[in-house]
C-alpha positions in Angstrom: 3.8 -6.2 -5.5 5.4 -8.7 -2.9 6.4 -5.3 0.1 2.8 -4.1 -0.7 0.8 -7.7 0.3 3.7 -8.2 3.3 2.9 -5.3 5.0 -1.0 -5.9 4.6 -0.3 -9.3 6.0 1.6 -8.4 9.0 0.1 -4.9 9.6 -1.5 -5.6 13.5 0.3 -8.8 13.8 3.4 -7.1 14.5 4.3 -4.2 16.9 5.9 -1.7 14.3 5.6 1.2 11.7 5.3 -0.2 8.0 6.9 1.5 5.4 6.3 1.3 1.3 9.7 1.8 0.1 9.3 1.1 -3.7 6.7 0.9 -6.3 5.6 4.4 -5.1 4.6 7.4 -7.8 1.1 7.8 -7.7 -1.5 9.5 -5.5 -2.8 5.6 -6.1 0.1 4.4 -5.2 0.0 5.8 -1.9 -3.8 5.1 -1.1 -2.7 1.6 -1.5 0.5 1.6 0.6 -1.4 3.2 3.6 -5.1 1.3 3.1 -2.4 -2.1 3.4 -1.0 -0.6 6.6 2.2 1.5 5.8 2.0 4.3 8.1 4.6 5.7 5.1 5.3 5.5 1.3 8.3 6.2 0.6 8.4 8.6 -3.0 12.0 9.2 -3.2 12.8 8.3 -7.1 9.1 10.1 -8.3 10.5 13.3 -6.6 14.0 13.0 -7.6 12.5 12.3 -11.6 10.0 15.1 -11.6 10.9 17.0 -8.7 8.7 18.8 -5.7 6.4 20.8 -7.9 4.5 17.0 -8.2 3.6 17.6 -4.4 0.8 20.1 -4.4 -1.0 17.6 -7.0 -0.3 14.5 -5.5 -1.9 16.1 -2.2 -5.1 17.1 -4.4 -5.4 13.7 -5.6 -5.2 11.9 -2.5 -7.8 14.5 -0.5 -9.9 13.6 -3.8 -9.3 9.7 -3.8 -9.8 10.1 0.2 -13.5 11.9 -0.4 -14.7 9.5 -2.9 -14.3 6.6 -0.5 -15.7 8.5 2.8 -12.3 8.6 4.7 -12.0 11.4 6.9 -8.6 10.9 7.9 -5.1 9.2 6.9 -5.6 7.5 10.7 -9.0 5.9 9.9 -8.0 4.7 6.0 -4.3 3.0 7.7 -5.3 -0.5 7.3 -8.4 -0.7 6.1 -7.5 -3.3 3.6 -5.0 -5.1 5.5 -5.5 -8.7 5.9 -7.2 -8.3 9.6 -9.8 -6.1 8.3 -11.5 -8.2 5.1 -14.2 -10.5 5.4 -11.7 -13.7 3.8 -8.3 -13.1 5.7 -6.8 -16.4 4.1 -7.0 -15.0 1.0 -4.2 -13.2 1.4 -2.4 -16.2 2.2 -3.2 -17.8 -0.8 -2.8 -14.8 -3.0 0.9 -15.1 -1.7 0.9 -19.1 -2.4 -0.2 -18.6 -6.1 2.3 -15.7 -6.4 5.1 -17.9 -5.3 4.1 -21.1 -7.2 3.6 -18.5 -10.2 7.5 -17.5 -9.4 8.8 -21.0 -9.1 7.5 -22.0 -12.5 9.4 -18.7 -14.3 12.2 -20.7 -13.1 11.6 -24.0 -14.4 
């Protein structure tokens, strides 16, 4: 997902909130937006499809998911896997090279 790796590039690069606007409907979902750097994920169309009863589970899975990989708080997990944090920063770089090569090909 292009927004996703954008905001894990740019996340401490650039003075500003990050926001996951799309692709989000999963307690997964948002683990990844905010471990990339989003400081939101946006969940407009999941609620709007299956209304708010889907919060109080979402909430349970992400205090779960959160457990299981030792973070204590929404603070300490923001960025984790952005591209400043990992051991091979330019892979991200190339991840987004393939990825447009990839694209350029569809075309052809």
């Amino acid at each position: 997902m292009m927004p996703l790796r954008w905001i894990s590039i740019l996340y401490g690069k650039v003075n500003a909130d990050f926001a996951l606007t799309s692709g989000v409907h999963t307690a997964n979902d948002v683990l990844k937006s905010i471990m990339a750097g989003a400081k939101v994920a946006m969940m407009a169309s999941n609620l709007l499809h299956n209304g708010g009863q889907v919060i109080p589970s979402m909430l349970t899975e992400l205090e779960t998911r959160m457990k299981e990989r030792e973070y204590v708080s929404i603070k300490q997990m923001q960025g984790s896997m952005s591209q400043k944090s990992v051991k091979e920063p330019a892979a991200f770089e190339r991840a987004n090279y393939m990825k447009v090569l990839g694209s350029y090909r569809e075309l052809l």
